[in-house]
C-alpha positions in Angstrom: 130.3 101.3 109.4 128.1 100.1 112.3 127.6 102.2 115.5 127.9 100.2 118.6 125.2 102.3 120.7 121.9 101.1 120.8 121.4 97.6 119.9 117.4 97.3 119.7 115.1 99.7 118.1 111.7 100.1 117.3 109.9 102.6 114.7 106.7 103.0 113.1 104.4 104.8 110.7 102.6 107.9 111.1 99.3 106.2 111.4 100.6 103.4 113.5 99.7 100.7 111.2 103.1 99.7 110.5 105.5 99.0 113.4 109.0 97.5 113.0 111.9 96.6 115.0 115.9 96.0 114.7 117.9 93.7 116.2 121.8 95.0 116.2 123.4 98.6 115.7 122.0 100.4 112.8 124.8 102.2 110.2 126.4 105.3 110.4 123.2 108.2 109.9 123.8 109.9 106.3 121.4 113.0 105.6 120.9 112.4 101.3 120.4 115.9 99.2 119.3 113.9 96.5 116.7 115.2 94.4 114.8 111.6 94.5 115.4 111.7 98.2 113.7 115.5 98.3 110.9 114.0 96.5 110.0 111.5 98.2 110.1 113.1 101.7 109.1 116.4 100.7 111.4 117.9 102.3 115.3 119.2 102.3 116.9 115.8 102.4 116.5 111.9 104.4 117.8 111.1 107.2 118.9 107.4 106.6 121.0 104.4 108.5 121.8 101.2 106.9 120.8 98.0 108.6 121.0 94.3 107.4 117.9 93.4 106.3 118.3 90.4 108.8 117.9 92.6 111.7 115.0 94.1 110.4 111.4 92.8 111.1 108.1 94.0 110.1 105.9 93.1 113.5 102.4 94.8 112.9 101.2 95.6 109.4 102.9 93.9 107.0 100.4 94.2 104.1 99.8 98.2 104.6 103.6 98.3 103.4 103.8 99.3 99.4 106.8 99.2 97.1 107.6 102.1 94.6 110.2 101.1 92.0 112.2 103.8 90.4 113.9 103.4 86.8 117.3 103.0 88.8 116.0 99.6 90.6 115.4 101.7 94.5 112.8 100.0 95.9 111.1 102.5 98.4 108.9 101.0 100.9 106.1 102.9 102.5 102.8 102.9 104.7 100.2 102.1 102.2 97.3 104.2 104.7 99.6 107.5 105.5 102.3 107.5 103.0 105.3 107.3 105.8 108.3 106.3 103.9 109.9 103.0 105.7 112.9 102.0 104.1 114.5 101.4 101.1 116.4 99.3 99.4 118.9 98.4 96.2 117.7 95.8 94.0 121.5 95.1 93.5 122.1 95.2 97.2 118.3 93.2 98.6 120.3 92.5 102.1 121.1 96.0 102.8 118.1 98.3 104.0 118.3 102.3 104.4 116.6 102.9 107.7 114.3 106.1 106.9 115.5 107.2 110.6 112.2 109.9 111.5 110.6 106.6 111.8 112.2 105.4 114.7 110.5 105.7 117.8 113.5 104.5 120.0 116.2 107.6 121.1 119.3 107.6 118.4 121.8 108.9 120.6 124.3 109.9 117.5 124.6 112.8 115.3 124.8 112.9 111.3 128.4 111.3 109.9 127.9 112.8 106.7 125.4 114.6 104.2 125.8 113.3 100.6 124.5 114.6 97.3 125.1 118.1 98.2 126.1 118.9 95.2 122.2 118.9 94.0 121.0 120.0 97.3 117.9 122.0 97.8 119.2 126.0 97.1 116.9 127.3 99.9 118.5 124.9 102.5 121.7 125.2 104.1 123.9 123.0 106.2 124.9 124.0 109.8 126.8 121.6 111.5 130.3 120.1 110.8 129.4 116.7 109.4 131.8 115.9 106.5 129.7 117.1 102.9 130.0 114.9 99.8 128.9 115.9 96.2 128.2 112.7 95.6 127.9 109.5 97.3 131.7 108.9 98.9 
């Protein structure tokens, strides 16, 4: 589902070499437990958003952007200089991007809809607010 607040938003990388911009409402924000998702932030989970990857354009530093492809065809796009994940994406979903949301640097004025993967969620974090929890993706 898309959220009808903000229609424009900007985002970039930590080093500012990468800066993007969408064009239309960005997805319901889904905080991912996953175990890849903990790996490749570092951290307890993402905070993600989908967006159509039509609204999505890369407007300074393009070629700093790197792919990682995992075994399960995620294509994780970050800065090349400072590591700051971007996006990802489904190979068997290429028009659909997942918004890594701590990049934006436009306000979000919404709250999580849902955390997801809970069911292999970090044991030394817990979950304080009311969002609905999935084991899995719903």
């Amino acid at each position: 589902m898309v959220t009808a607040t903000h229609l424009h938003h900007r985002g970039s990388c930590l080093c500012e070499t990468v800066h993007y911009e969408v064009r239309g409402a960005l997805g319901e924000l889904v905080y991912c437990h996953c175990q890849r998702c903990r790996k490749a932030t570092g951290s307890a989970f993402i905070a993600v958003a989908p967006v159509p990857k039509a609204n999505f354009t890369i407007t300074q530093g393009e070629t700093a952007l790197k792919t990682y492809r995992s075994e399960a065809g995620v294509c994780r796009v970050f800065c090349s200089h400072c590591g700051s994940p971007i996006m990802a994406y489904r190979e068997s979903a290429p028009d659909i991007l997942r918004l890594r949301i701590g990049t934006l640097d436009t306000p979000l004025p919404t709250q999580v809809s849902a955390h997801i993967f809970v069911g292999s969620k970090a044991d030394w974090h817990e979950i304080h607010d009311d969002a609905p929890q999935y084991v899995e993706r719903p």
